[in-house]
C-alpha positions as CSV (number, residue, x, y, z in Angstrom):
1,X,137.7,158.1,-31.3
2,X,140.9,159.8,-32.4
3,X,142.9,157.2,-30.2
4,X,141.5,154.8,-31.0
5,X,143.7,154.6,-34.4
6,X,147.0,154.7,-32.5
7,X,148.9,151.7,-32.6
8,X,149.1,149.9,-29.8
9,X,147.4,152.0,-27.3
10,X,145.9,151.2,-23.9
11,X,143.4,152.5,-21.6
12,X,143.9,153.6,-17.8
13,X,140.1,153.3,-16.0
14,X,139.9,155.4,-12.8
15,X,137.0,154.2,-11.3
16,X,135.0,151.2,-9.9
17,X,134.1,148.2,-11.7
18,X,130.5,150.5,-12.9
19,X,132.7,152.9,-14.7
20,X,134.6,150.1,-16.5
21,X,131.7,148.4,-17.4
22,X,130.9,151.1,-19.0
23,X,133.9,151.3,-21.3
24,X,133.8,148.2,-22.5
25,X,130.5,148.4,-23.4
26,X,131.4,152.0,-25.5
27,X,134.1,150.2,-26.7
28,X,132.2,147.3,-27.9
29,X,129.6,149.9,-30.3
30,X,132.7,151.1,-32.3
31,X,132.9,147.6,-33.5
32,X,136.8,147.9,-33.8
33,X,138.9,145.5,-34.8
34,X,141.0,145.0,-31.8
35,X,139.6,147.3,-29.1
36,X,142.9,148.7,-26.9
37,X,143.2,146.8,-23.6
38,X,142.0,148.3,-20.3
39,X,143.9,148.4,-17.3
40,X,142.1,150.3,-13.7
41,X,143.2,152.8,-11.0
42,X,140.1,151.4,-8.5
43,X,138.5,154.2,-7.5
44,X,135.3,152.5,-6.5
45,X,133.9,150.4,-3.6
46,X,134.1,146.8,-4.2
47,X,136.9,147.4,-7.3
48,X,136.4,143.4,-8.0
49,X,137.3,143.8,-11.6
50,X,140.6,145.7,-10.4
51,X,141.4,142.8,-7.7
52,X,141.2,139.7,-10.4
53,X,143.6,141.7,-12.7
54,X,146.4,142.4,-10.0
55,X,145.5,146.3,-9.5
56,X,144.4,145.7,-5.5
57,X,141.4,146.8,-4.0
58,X,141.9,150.8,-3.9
59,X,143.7,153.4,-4.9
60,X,146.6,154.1,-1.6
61,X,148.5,157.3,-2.7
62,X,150.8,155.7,-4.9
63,X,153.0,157.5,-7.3
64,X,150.8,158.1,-10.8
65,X,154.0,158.1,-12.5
66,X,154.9,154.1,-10.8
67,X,151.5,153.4,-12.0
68,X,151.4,154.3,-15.7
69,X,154.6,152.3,-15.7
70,X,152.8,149.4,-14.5
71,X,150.3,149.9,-17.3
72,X,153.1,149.5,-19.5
73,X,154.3,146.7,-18.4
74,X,150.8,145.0,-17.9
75,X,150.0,141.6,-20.0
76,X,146.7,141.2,-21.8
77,X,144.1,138.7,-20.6
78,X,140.4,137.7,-22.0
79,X,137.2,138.7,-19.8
80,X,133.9,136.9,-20.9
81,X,131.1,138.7,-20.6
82,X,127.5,137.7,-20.4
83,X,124.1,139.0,-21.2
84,X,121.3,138.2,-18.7
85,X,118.1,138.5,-20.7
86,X,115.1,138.7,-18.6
87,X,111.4,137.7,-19.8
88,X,108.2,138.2,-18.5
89,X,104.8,136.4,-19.2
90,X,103.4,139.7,-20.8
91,X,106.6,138.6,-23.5
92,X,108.7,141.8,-22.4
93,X,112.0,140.9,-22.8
94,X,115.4,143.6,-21.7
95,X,118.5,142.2,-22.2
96,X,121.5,143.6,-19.5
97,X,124.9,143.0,-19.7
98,X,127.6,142.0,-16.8
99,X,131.1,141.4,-16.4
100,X,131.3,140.1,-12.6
101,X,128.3,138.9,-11.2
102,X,124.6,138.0,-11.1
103,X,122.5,137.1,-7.9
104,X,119.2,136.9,-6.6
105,X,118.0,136.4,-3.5
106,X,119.6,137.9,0.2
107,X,123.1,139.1,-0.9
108,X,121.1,141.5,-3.4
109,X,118.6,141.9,-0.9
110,X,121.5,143.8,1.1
111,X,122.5,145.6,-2.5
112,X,119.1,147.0,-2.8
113,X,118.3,148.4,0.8
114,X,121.8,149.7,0.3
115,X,121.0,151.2,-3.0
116,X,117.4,152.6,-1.4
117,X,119.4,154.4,1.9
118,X,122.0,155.9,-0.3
119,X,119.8,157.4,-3.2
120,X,117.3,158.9,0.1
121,X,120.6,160.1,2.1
122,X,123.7,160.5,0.2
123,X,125.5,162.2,3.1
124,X,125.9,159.3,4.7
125,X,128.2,157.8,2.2
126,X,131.6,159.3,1.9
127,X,134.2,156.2,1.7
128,X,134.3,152.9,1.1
129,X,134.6,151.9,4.6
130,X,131.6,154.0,5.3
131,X,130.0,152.0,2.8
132,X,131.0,148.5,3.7
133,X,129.9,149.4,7.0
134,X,126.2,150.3,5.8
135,X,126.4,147.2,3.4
136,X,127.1,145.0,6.7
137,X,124.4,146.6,9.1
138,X,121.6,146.2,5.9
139,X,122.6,142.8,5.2
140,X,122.5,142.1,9.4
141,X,118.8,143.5,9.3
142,X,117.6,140.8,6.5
143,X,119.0,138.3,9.1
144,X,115.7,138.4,11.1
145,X,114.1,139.2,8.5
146,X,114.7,136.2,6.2
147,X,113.2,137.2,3.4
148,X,114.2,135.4,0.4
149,X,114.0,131.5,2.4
150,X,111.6,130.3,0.2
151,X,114.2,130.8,-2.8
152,X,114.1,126.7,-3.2
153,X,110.2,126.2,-3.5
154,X,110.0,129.5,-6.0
155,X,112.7,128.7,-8.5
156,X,114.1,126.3,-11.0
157,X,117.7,126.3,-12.2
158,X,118.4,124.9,-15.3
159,X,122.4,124.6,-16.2
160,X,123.2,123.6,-19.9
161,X,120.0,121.8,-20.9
162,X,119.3,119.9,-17.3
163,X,117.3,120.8,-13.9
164,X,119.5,121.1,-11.1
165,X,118.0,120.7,-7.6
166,X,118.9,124.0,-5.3
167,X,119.9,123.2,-2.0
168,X,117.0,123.2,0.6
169,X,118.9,126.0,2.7
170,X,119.3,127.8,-0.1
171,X,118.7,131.9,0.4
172,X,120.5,133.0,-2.6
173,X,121.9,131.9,-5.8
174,X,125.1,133.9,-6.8
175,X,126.5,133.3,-10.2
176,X,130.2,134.0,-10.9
177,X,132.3,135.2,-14.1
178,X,134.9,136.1,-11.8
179,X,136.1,134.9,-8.7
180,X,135.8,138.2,-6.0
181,X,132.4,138.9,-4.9
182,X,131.7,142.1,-2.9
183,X,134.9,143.6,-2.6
184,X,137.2,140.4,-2.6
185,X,135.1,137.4,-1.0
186,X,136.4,134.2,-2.8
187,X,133.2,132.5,-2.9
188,X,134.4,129.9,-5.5
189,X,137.8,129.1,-4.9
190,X,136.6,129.1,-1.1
191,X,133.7,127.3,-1.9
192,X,133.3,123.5,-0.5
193,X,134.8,121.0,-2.9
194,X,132.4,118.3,-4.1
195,X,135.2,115.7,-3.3
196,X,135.4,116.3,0.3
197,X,131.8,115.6,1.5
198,X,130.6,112.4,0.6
199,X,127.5,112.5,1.8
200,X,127.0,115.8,-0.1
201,X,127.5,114.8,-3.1
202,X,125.2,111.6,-2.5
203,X,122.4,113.7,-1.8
204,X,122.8,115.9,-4.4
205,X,122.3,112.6,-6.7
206,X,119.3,111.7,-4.6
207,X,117.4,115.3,-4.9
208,X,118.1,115.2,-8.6
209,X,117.1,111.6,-9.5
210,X,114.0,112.3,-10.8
211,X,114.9,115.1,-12.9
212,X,115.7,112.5,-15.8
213,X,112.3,111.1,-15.6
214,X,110.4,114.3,-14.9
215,X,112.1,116.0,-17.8
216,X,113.4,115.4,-21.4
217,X,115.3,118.8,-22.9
218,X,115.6,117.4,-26.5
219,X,119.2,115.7,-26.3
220,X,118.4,113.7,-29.3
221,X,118.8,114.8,-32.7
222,X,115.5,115.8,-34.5
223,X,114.6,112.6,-36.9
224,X,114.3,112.9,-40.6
225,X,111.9,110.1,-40.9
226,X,110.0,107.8,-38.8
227,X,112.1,105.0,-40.3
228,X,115.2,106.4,-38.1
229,X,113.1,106.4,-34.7
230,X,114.2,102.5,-33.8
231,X,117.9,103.0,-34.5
232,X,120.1,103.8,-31.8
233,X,121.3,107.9,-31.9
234,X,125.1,108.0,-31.4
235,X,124.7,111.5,-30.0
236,X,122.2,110.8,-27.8
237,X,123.8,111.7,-24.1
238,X,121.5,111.1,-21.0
239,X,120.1,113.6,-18.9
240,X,121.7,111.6,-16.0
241,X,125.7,111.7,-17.3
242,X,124.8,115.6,-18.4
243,X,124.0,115.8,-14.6
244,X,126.5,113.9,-13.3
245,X,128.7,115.8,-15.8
246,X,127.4,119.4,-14.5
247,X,128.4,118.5,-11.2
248,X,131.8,116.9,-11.4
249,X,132.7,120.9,-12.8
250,X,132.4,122.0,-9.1
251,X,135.7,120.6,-8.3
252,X,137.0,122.7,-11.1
253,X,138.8,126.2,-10.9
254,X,137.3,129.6,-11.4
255,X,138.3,131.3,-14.3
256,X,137.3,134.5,-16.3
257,X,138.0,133.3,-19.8
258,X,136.8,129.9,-20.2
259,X,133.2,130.0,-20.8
260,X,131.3,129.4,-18.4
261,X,129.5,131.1,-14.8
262,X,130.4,129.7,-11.7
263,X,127.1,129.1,-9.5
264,X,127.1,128.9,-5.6
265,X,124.4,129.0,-2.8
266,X,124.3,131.0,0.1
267,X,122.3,130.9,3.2
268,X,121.5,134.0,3.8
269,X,123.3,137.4,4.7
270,X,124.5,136.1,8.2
271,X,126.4,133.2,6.1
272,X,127.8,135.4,3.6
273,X,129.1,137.5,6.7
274,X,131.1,134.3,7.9
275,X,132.1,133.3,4.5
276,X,133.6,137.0,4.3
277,X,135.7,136.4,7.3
278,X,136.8,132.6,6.5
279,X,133.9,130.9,9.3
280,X,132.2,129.4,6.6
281,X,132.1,128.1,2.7
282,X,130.0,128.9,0.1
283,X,128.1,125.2,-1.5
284,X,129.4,125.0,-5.1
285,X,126.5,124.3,-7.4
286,X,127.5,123.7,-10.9
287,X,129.6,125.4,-13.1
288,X,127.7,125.9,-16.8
289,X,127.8,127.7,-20.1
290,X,124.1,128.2,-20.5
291,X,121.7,128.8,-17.2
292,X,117.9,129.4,-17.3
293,X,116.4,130.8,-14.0
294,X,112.2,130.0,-13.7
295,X,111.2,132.6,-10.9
296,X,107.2,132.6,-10.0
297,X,108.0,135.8,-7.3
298,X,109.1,138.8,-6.8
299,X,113.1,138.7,-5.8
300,X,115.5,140.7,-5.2
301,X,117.9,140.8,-7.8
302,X,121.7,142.8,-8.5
303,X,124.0,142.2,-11.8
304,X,127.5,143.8,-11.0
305,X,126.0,145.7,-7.5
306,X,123.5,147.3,-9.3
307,X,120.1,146.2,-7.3
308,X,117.1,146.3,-8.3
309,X,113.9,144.4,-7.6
310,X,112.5,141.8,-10.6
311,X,108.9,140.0,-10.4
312,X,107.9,136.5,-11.9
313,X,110.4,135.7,-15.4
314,X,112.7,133.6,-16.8
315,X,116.3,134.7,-16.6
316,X,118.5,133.2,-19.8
317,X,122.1,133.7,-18.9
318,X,124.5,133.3,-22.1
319,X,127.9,134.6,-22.8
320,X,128.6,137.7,-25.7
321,X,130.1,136.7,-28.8
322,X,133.1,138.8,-28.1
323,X,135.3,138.9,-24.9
324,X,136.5,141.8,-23.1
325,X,140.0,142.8,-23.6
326,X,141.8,143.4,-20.1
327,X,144.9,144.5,-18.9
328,X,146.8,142.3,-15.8
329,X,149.2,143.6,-13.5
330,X,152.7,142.3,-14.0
331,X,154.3,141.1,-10.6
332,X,157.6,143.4,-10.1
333,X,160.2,141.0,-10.9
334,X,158.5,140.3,-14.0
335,X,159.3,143.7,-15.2
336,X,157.1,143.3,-18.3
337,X,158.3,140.2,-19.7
338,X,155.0,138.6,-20.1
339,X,153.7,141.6,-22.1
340,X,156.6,141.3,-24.4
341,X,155.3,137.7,-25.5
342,X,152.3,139.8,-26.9
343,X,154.8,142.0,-28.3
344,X,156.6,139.4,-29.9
345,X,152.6,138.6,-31.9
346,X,151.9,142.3,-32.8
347,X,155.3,142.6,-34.6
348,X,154.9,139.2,-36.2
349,X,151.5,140.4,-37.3
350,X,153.0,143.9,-38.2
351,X,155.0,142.0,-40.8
352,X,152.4,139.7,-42.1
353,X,153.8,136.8,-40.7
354,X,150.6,135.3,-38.9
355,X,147.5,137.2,-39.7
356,X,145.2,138.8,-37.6
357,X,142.9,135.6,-36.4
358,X,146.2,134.0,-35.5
359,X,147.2,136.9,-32.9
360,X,144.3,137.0,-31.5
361,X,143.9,133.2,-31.1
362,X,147.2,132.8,-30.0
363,X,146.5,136.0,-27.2
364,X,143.7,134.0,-25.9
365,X,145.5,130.9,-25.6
366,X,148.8,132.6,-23.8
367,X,146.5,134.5,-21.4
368,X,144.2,131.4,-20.9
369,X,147.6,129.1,-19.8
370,X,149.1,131.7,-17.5
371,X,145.5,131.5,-15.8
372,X,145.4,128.0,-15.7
373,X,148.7,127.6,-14.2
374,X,148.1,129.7,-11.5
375,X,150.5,132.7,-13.0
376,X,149.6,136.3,-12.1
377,X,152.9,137.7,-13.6
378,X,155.5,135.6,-15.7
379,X,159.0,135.8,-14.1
380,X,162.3,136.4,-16.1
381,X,163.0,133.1,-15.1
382,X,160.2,131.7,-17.0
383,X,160.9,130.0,-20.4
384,X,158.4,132.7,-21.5
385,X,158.9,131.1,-25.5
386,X,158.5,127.7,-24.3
387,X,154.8,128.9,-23.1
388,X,154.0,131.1,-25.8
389,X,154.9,128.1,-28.4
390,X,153.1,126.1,-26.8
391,X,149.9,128.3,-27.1
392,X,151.0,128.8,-30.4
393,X,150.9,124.5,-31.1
394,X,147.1,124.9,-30.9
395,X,146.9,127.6,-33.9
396,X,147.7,125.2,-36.7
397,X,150.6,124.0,-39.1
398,X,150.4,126.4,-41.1
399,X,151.1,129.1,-38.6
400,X,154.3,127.4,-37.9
401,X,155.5,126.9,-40.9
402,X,155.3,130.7,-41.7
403,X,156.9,131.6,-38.8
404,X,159.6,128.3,-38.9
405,X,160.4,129.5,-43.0
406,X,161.3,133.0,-41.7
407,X,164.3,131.5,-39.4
408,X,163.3,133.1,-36.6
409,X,165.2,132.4,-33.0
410,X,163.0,133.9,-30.5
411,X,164.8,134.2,-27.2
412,X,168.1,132.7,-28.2
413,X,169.8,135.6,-27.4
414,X,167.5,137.4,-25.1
415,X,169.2,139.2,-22.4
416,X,167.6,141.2,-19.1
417,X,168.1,144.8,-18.7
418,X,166.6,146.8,-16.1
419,X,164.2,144.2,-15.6
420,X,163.3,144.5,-19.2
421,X,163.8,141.8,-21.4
422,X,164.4,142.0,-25.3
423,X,164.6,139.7,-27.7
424,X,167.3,139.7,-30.2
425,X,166.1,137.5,-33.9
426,X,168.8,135.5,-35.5
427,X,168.3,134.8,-39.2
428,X,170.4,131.5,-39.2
429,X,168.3,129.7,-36.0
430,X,165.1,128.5,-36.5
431,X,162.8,127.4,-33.8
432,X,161.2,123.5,-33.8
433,X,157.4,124.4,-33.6
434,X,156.4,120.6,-34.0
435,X,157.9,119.7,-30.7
436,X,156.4,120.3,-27.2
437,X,158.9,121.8,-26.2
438,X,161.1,124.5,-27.9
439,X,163.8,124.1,-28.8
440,X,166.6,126.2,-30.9
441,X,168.1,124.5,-33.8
């Protein structure tokens, strides 16, 4: 606890993506009020946490010292995380909690017989190639075995408030917060766009057309009187543009930090093994901020590789009040400079010049538009002010003018050292904050 009251401080996780699960969930009982950002050293098998945040897939001998300068240097970005609260009909509830991924079906079919051999014989275990290796000749036994084919007939997906059908080859439903599954497999971004098969997409209308009539989940407002149940509800959407709504998201990036799971179907553990080596796509469901999972069978079931077998429940799936606070690998020639945008907010909040809701708003929104403009690092090159003003527009007016009646230049007289860059303030420039653009007056 002592450390976390130093200013500014960050943590290194050596381990897998279990071990910093585990942090963020310690770090999320202190109830802090801005927890220290996490950065990894993967350590673990499938390190898909490390991968998404530019820290690579294993640890390869590098220097420790190279690497702590790299945590330095890092930028902070947002992770949502979800809880997955499972419900049986005795009215048992346990809630768990993930930060990658939740499936059910034959990928964590492979996860559990993995799980089973390991915790029997241990000594077979001793890398992660070993382990891939096991995790490939368990998932090539469910092949013949086909166990989870009846996934379609035995389950009911609901996304936001509307039935969506699952695919009739369905074998297992795989939902995403981040896109690298197993130890790097894009299954989203990889993933067969909605927009390139026709035919797909009008059969996905056709399989869902009587989900409208079949089912009403409450889209109108509750009445305050029987007078009101003739006039026409302005916020009344149908179940059919919902749908149509859900769908069109398929053709939408992956992302971390925006909400919502990203939910594909696999057809079993042979077609995640061509998916893995680029033979075949993953079928984009629906992307969603709110999924309900009706399952009247025993499946198998994992939530971040960690298998385990779950009988008939509903599965809610909603994200956690408070996102994770993650560290991302600068690229090499950005030598930092994206971190010092976050820099720029502690030391403007250091001297009261936005408050506390403001950083952390403005945080989100710089790490959200690197993301969506498909930035890992920020180069030197970058109008690096131009962005962060422009995540700053969306704070507010007032913001700007407290920052704007300070006269403060950022960047006007930056200059590049050593692949550092510092900014130098200027009491007599002010920066135009009403503008799209910035602009030094």
């Amino acid at each position: 606890m002592t450390f976390s009251r130093i200013p500014k401080s960050r943590i290194l996780v050596c381990g897998g993506d279990g071990t910093v699960s585990w942090i963020l969930s310690s770090l999320e009982t202190l109830h802090l009020s801005r927890s220290p950002p996490i950065a990894i050293l993967p350590l673990g098998t499938g390190n898909d946490l490390a991968r998404v945040h530019g820290w690579g897939g294993g640890y390869v001998g590098e220097s420790l010292l190279e690497i702590l300068k790299d945590v330095r240097d890092s930028y902070t970005t947002m992770l949502d995380r979800w809880d997955l609260t499972i419900e049986t009909d005795s009215g048992t509830k346990k809630v768990k909690t993930f930060n990658n991924y939740f499936g059910i079906g034959a990928d964590a079919q492979a996860a559990l017989d993995f799980h089973r051999l390991r915790e029997n014989k241990p000594e077979l275990f001793f890398s992660r190639m070993t382990n891939k290796v096991w995790y490939a000749v368990l998932g090539a036994e469910d092949i013949f075995k086909n166990s989870c084919i009846d996934i379609p007939r035995r389950m009911t997906l609901i996304c936001d408030g509307v039935e969506v059908a699952i695919p009739d080859d369905c074998q297992g439903l795989v939902f995403l917060n981040i896109d690298s599954y197993a130890g790097g497999i894009n299954l989203w971004s990889g993933g067969q766009y909605p927009e390139q098969i026709e035919e797909e997409e009008e059969s996905w209308r056709a399989r869902n057309s009587s989900v409208e009539s079949l089912h009403n989940f409450g889209r109108r407002k509750r009445l305050e009187s029987m007078d009101d149940a003739d006039a026409p509800d302005p916020h009344f959407i149908p179940d059919s543009q919902l749908l149509e709504s859900i769908l069109q998201r398929r053709a939408a990036d992956s992302s971390c930090q925006d909400g919502m799971l990203d939910i594909v179907s696999i057809k079993g553990c042979l077609h995640l093994g061509q998916i893995n080596v680029g033979l075949s796509q993953a079928e984009k469901i629906a992307q969603a901020e709110k999924i309900e999972i009706w399952v009247d069978r025993k499946f198998p079931c994992q939530l971040d590789g960690e298998p385990w077998g779950q009988g008939k429940c509903k599965f809610t799936v909603s994200k956690k009040k408070d996102q994770g606070i993650m560290l991302h690998k600068a690229d090499s020639k950005a030598g930092g400079v994206a971190s010092e945008m976050i820099n720029v907010l502690d030391w403007a909040e250091e001297r009261g010049i936005i408050k506390k809701s403001q950083h952390d708003a403005m945080t989100k929104e710089f790490s959200r538009r690197i993301e969506a403009r498909g930035i890992k690092s920020v180069s030197s090159k970058d109008n690096l002010v131009q962005l962060g003003v422009k995540s700053m527009g969306k704070i507010g007016a007032g913001m700007r003018k407290n920052i704007s009646s300070l006269g403060l230049g950022l960047g006007s007289t930056a200059r590049e050292e050593e692949h550092f860059l510092t900014y130098e303030f200027s009491a007599d420039e002010k920066v135009n904050f009403e503008k799209e653009d910035c602009t030094v007056m």
